[in-house]
Structure formats: structure tokens, C-alpha cells
N, C-alpha and C positions, 0 to 999 in steps of 0.2 A: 060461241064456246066450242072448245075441240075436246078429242077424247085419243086418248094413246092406242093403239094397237098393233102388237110385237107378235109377227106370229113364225113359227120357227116350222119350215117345210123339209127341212133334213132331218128331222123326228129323233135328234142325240146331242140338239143343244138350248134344252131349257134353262139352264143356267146361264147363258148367255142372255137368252131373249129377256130372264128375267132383268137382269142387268143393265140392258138397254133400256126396259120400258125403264124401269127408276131414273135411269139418265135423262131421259127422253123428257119425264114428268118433272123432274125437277130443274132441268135448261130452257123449256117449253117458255116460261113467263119472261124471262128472259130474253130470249129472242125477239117477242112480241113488243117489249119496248126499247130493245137496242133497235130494231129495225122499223118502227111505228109499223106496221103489215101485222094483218092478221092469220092465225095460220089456218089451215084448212078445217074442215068442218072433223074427219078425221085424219091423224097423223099416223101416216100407215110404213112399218118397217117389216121385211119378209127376211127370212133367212134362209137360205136357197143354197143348195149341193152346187157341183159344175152342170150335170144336166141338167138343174132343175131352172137355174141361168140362162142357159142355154135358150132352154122353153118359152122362157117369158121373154127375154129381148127377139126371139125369133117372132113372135106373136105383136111385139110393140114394134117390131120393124113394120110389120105388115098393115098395124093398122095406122101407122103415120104415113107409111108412103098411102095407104090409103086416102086417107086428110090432106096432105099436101097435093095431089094428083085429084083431087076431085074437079071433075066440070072442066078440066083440062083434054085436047087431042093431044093426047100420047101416039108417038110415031112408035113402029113397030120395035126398035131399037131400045126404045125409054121404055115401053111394055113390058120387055124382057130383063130390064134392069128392074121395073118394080118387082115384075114375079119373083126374080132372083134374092131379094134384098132379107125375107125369111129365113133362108138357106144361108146368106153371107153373114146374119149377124150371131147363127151357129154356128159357122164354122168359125168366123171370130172368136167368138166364146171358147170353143174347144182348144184354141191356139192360146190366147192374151187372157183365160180367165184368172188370173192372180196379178195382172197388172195395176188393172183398176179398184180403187179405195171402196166405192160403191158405182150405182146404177140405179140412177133415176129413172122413170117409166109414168108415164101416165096409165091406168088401167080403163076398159073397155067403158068404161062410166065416166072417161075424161079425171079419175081422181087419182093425184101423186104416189106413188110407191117408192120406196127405197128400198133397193135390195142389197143385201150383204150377203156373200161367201165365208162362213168362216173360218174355213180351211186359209183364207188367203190373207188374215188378217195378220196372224205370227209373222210370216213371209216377208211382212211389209213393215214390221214393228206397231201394229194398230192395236195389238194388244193388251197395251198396257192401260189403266184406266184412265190415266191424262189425255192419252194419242184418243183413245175413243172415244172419248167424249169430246175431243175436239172434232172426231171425223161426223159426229153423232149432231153437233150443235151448226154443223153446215151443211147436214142434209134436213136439220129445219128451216135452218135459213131458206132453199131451194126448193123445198116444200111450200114455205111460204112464199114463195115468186111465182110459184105456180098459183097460188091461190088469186095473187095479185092481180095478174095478166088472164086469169081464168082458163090457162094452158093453150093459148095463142102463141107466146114467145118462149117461154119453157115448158115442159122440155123442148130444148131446142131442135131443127131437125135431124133425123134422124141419118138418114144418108138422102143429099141436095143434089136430085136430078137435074130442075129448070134455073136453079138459082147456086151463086157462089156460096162455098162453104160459109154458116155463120161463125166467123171465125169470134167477131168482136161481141156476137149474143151471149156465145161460152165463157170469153173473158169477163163481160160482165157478171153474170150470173157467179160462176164463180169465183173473181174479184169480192163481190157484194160477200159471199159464203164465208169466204176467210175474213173478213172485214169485222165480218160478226161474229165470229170465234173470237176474235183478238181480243172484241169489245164482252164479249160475255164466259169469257173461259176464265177470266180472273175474279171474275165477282164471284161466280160459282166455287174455286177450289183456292182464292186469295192468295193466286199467284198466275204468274201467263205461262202457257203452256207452248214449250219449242216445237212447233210443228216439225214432225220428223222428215228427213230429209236420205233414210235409207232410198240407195239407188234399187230399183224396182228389181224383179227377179229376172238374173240375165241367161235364161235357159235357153234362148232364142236367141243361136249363134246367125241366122241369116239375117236379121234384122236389129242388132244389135247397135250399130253403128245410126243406122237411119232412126229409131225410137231413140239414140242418146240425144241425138240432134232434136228430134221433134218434141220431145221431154225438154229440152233446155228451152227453147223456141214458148214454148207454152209456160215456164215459168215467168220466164222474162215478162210474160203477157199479163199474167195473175200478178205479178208484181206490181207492174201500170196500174191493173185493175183496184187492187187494194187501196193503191193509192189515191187512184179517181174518185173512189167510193166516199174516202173520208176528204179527199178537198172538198168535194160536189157537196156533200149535207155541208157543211162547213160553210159554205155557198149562200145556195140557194133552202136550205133546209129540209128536212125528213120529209115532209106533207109535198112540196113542191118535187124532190128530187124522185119520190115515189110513185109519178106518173111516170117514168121509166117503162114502169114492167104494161101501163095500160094507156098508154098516148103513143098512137103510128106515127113509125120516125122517129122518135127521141131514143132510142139506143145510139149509144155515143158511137163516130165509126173508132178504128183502129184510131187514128189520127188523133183525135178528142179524149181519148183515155192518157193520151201525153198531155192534152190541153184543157182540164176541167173547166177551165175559165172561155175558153171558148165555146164549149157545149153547155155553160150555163147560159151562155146568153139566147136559146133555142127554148129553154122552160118557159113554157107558159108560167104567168105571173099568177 
């Protein structure tokens, strides 16, 4: 059994958090049986200023590169990129913090967080209570992956010193996330909900062009995604397709998100 907890660290939007937790409590069962995964012990959502963002991914930087570089020889080079990577995911923040919808985190006890800004939800159209309960019902989903994998594969990493970006772990994960909005946004409000497709806030004229590309490049991905999710149960079924998040190796590559049928034949029976 899971317990809800909204807690609102910008200290001028309780009405939100309140809002949330209802969301949260009444998509929570939901979730649990569109996706067979159970979700965490608790379901933890933060609501966080820009500094306050800033703080906690500068901290989950640190302690992922931490986890990923353990028992590893770091040459002097990769050293300096770990120590650096606290520092890069605030100045990140300070730059791109209204890009992103949410921010997933494991906290120092290995347990899932989601974080919201919600200065940046207007911005983005997430406001409205369709958009946010759709954004709201796919960070349980993601919460629930974590629970799955017991935060081995999500959250994924953080920034990949020894290894290529997980490009196809992110697709996954969130393919599976929208998969399950789709499937549980309509039971909840008896109708499906158009996930918004407002172009992100284009204040960042140096990078404008390179995020239009990299924004489109990643839809394209999520799209695959969505679609692998529901061929694969389709497939091989919920119980089977859900050692996904907890059997090494069975993340489908790039390639296998075109070919569900290919990467079923990899499930274990």
C-alpha cells in the first residue's frame, strides 16, 4: 500500500499542492492496474521555486554520478567532469528551468520524487486540469518504474561519463508514461485528454534551433515508444512485458522500439 505526499517548498502554493494530492489519490488505482506495477511505498511530489530546483537536481546530480562511478578508476579528466556535474545541473536549471514539464529524482534514500515548478506550468499550458492530470498520471507511471526496477534503470542516468547516453532507457520509460495516460486519462475524466503540444518557451535565442531539432528528434522517439508499449503487452502480456524495468538487457534497443515483435522474442517465458 502507498500513501500520497504533496509537499509544496515555494510556501504560496497550497492550493495547488492541494489539487495535486486529489489528483494524485484519485489516478493512483488506476495506474496500478493499467500498468500491473505497484507504485512506491510512498508517492512523493515536491513543488519547488527555480532555486529551489536548482538545489535538488544539483544534489541528485551528485549523488548519481556518485552511484554510477562507484569502484570505478576515474582518470583525472572523468574526475573533473563528476565534481563538475553539481554545478552543470544548476546552471542547467538556471537556463532551461521552464522547459521541462517535471523532474524526476531519486532522493538520498534511493525513493522517487517529482518535482514541479509552478511558475512554469502556465508557460507550458499544464495548467489546466486536463493537461495536469495528464502530466500528474505520468509521473506515477515513472514513479512506478522506479519502484519496479528498485531505481537501477530509472531514474535514468544522469549525465553518462563511461557509457552512451541512455537514449532508448528515456524512450522507454517515458513511451510506458504516456501509454498510461492514454489508458487511464479517460476512465478518470470520460474522455481522452490532447496532450498539449504548446511549443516550449522560446527565450533562448542561442539555442533555439538546436532544442527545435532535439524536441522533434525525441518526440519521434516517444511516439515509437507509445507504440511499442502497447504492441509488447499486446504480445507477450503485462506480467511478462514488466520484467522490462527488472531483467538485465531486456530494455528494447533504439531498433526494437520499431520492432516489438522482435524484442518479444528476448522475454523470458
Amino acid at each position: 500500500m502507498y500513501s500520497i505526499n504533496v509537499q509544496d517548498d515555494t510556501g504560496s502554493n497550497d492550493e495547488l499542492a492541494g489539487q495535486i494530492a486529489h489528483m494524485l489519490t484519485d489516478a493512483a488505482p488506476y495506474v496500478e492496474k493499467a500498468t500491473g506495477l505497484s507504485l512506491p511505498e510512498t508517492v512523493a511530489v515536491t513543488l519547488v521555486g527555480r532555486e529551489g530546483l536548482g538545489t535538488a537536481l544539483g544534489a541528485f546530480a551528485r549523488r548519481q554520478a556518485e552511484r554510477e562511478t562507484e569502484g570505478m578508476q576515474l582518470t583525472a579528466t572523468q574526475q573533473r567532469s563528476v565534481d563538475r556535474m553539481p554545478m552543470a545541473a544548476r546552471t542547467y536549471t538556471n537556463h532551461f528551468w521552464m522547459i521541462n514539464e517535471s523532474h524526476l529524482i531519486a532522493t538520498s534514500y534511493g525513493r522517487p520524487t517529482t518535482l514541479l515548478v509552478p511558475e512554469a506550468l502556465e508557460p507550458q499550458g499544464l495548467n489546466t486540469s486536463d493537461q495536469l492530470l495528464d502530466l500528474l498520471v505520468r509521473a506515477l507511471a515513472e514513479q512506478a518504474q522506479v519502484a519496479a526496477c528498485e531505481g537501477r534503470l530509472i531514474p535514468p542516468q544522469f549525465f553518462s561519463i563511461l557509457q552512451p547516453w541512455p537514449y532508448a532507457v528515456i524512450a522507454l520509460s517515458t513511451g510506458h508514461a504516456c501509454w498510461t495516460s492514454n489508458e487511464v486519462t479517460p476512465l478518470i475524466l470520460g474522455r481522452a485528454v490532447v496532450r498539449n503540444q504548446r511549443p516550449r518557451p522560446g527565450a533562448y535565442l542561442g539555442r533555439r534551433l538546436i532544442g527545435h531539432l532535439s524536441s522533434a528528434r525525441e518526440e519521434r522517439r516517444t511516439r515509437r515508444a507509445v507504440t511499442f508499449v502497447g504492441q509488447a503487452l499486446a504480445t507477450v502480456g503485462p506480467d511478462r512485458f514488466n520484467q522490462v524495468w527488472s531483467v538485465d538487457g531486456l530494455v528494447p534497443t533504439l531498433v526494437e522500439l520499431r520492432r516489438p515483435d522482435q524484442w518479444a522474442k528476448r522475454v523470458p517465458a
